[in-house]
C-alpha positions in Angstrom: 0.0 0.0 0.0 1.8 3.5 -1.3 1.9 6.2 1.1 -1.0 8.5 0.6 -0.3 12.0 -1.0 -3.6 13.5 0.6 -5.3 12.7 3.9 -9.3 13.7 4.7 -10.4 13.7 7.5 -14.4 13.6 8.6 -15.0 16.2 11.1 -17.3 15.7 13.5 -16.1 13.2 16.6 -13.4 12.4 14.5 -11.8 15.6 14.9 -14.0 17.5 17.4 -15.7 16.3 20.5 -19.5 15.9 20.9 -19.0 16.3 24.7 -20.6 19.9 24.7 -23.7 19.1 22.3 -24.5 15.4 24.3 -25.0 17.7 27.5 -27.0 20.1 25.6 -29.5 17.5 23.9 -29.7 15.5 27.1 -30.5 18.9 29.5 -33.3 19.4 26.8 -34.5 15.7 26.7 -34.9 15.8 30.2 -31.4 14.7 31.5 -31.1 12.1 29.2 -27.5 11.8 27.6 -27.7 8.9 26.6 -29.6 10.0 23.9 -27.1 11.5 22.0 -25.9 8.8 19.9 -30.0 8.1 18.9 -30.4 11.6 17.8 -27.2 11.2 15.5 -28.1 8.5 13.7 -31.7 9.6 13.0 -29.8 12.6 11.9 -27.8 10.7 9.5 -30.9 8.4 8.6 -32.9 11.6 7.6 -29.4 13.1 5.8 -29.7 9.5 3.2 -33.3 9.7 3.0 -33.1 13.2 1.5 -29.8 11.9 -0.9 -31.8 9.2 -1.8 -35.0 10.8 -3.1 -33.2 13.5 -4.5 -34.3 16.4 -1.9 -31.8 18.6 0.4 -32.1 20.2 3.6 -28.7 21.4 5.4 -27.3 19.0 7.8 -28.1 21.9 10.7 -31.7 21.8 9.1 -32.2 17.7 9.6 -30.4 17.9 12.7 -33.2 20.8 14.1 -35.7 18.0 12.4 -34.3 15.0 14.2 -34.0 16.3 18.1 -37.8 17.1 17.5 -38.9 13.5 16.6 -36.5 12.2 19.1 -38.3 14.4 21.3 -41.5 13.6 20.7 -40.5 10.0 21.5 -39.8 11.1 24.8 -43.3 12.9 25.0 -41.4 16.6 25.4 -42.7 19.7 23.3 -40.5 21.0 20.9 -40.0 23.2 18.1 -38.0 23.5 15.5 -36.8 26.5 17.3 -36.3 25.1 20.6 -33.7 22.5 18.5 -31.7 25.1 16.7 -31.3 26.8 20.0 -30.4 23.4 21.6 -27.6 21.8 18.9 -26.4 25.1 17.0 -24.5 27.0 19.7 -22.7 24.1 21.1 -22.0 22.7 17.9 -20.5 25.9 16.7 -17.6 25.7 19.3 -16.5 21.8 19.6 -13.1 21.2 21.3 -10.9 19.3 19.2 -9.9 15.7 20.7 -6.9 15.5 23.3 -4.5 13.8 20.3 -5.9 16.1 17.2 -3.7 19.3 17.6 -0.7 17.1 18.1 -1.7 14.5 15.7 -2.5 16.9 12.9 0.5 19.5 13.7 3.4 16.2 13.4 1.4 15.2 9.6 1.5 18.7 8.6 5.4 19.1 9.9 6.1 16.1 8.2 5.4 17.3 4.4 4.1 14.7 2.7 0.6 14.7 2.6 -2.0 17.5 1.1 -4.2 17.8 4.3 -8.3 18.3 3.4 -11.2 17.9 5.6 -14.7 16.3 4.1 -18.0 16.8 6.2 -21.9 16.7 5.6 -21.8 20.1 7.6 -22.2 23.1 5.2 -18.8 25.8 4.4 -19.4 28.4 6.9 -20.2 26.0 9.4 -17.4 23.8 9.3 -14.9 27.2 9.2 -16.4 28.5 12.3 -15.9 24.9 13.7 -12.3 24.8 13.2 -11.3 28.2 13.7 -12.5 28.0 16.9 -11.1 24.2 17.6 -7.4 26.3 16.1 -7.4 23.7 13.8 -8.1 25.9 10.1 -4.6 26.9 9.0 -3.3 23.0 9.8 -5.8 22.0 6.2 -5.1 22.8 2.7 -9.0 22.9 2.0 -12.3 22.3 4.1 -14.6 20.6 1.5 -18.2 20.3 2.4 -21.2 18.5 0.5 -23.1 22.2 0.4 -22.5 22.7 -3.5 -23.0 18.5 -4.7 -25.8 18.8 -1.8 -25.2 14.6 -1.5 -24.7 13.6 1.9 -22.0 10.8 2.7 -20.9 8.4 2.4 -22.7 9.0 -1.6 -19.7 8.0 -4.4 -20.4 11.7 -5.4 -19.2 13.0 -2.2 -15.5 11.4 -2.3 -15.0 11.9 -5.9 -15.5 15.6 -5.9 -12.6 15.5 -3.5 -10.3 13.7 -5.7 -11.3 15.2 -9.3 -10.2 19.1 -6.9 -7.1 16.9 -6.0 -6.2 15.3 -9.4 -5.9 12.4 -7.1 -6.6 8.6 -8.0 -8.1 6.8 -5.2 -5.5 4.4 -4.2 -3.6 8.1 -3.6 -5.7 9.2 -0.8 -6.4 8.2 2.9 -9.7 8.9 4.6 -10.1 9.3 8.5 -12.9 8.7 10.4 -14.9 7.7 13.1 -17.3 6.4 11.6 -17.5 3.0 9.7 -20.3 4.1 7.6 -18.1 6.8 6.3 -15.4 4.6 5.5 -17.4 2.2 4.2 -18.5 4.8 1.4 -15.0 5.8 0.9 -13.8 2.5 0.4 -16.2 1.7 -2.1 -14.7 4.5 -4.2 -11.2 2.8 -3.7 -9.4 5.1 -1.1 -7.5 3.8 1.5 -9.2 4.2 5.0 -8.5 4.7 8.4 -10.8 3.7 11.9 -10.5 6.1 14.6 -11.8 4.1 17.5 -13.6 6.9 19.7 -15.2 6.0 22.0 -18.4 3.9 21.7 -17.4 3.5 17.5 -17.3 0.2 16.1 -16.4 -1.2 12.9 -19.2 -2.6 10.2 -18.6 -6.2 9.9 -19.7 -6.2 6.4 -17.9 -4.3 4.6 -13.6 -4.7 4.6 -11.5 -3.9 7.4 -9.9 -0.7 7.0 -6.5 -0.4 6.4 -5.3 1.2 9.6 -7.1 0.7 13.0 -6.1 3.5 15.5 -6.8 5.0 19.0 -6.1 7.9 18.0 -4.1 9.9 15.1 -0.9 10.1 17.3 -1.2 6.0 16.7 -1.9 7.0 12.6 1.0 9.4 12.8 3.5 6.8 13.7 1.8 4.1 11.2 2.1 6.5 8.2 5.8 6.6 9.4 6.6 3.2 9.6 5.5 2.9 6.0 7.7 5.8 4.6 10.4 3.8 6.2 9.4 0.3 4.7 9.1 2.3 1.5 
């Protein structure tokens, strides 16, 4: 496997914590935390069910959508409003992970790799996201799926990253957190990488990634070993 001449990297719990929004959502849904990770993945159902029959909302818009049907599960009132006011503010200002600065600072040092974020967050959301995480000048780009308006993991999504690269597949590395994301970006053909967060698991069905990490101080040393095998 060639060393990669761009990394991407998902944003969100990948890069930046969720700890802020999971006390936010669970103070609304009446203490309950532990409804964080139920709220995300109807977010994310919602985000494919509007790729898939061709519709777009932002990802802020079906994230409002979402904490009101999970909500309503719950039998608490609340509006549309109510969600913005809920996930926007603390999403706006995640903290980066304990290892990201570090992690991202020694790839960036080491002057190999084009650096490039990918996330279903919109441009001027993701900017204010990293800018305040001090993470913005360590990228070469911040790509978003605002102009394709395709959510991952859609082929379309990946491939408009590598056609703005002039990259083949086999050339780039994708970082996540999420197996779902890699699973769409090893369909294209990129080479992927697992950041096991915690409570993240991989997809049994699809192939294992080709790194497995803690963290990206792990990937960082990984991504040296193979320069020096190479």
């Amino acid at each position: 496997m060639p060393a990669p001449k761009a990394i991407i990297f998902d944003v969100n719990e990948t890069l930046l914590s969720l700890a802020p929004l999971k006390v936010s959502v669970g103070e609304a849904l009446g203490g309950r935390e532990d409804l964080l990770p139920l709220w995300f993945s109807t977010m994310l159902h919602y985000s494919l069910v509007e790729t898939l029959s061709g519709s777009y909302h932002s990802f802020g818009e079906i994230g409002t959508a979402a904490l009101v049907m999970v909500a309503e599960t719950q039998g608490i009132e609340m509006t549309l409003e109510d969600a913005r006011e809920v996930i926007l503010p603390p999403l706006r200002s995640l903290p980066a992970h304990a290892d990201v600065l570090a992690g991202l600072t020694a790839l960036r040092e080491d002057g190999r790799f084009q650096m490039v974020t990918l996330t279903n967050s919109n441009d001027a959301g993701v900017t204010s996201q990293l800018t305040k995480a001090g993470l913005i000048e360590l990228f070469d780009k911040v790509y978003t799926i605002e102009s394709l308006k395709k959510y991952k993991p859609h082929p379309d999504t990946y491939g408009k990253v590598l056609e703005d690269l002039n990259l083949k597949p086999e050339e780039v590395l994708m970082v996540a957190a999420h197996a779902w994301d890699l699973a769409g970006a090893k369909n294209v053909g990129l080479q992927t990488a697992f950041v096991a967060r915690p409570g993240k698991t991989l997809y049994p069905n699809i192939a294992r990634p080709d790194y497995v990490v803690e963290d990206l101080l792990e990937l960082v040393k990984l991504l040296q070993n193979e320069t020096i095998k190479d």
